[in-house]
Phi, psi and omega in degrees: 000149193291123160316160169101352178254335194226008193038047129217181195271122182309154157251210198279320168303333176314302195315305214296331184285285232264014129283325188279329157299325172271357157312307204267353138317327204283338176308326185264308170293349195265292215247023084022242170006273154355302219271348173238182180221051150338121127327283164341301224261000166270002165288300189292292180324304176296005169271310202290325188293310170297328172288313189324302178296319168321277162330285163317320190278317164297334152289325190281307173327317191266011170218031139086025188258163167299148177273148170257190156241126180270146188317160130290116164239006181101160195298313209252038165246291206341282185003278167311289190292346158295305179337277190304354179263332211249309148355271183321302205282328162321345183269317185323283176112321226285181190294294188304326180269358188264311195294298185325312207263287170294016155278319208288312233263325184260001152302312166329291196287316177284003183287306178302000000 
């Protein structure tokens, strides 16, 4: 959870739990998604594509590499790639990118 909800800063297992939960929403929604062409539900992607990116850019910041832009891997990868991004920035330590990373993951979880 983001400070300012518990007045401290997650740490990197708070990230990684409160990923792996919304991971395992996103299993059950990427292929939902795949099968329909819902307005709504292409709202909910581009949140997810955007937390995704988010997630990356605050990891590639705090450890000085250039930001990319992450691939479109498909409907039924967001899983993954929130794991392994949500990762990344949790490997980090530093605070600000731990806040960043429960902030982008309780956005999320309420789009859902």
């Amino acid at each position: 959870m983001p400070t300012g909800q518990t007045g401290q800063a997650p740490d990197s297992y708070d990230v990684a739990r409160a990923a792996e939960r919304l991971a395992d929403r996103l299993r059950v929604l990427g292929p939902r998604w795949a099968t329909r062409t819902l307005p709504d539900d292409a709202l909910h992607v581009a949140a997810v594509r955007a937390g995704l990116q988010r997630l990356a850019d605050a990891a590639a910041h705090s450890q000085g590499r250039p930001v990319r832009q992450v691939p479109d891997l498909g409907l039924y990868a967001l899983a993954d790639q929130l794991l392994v991004l949500t990762r990344d920035a949790a490997g980090t330590g530093e605070p600000a990118v731990l806040d960043e990373a429960a902030e982008v993951l309780a956005g999320l979880r309420e789009r859902m």
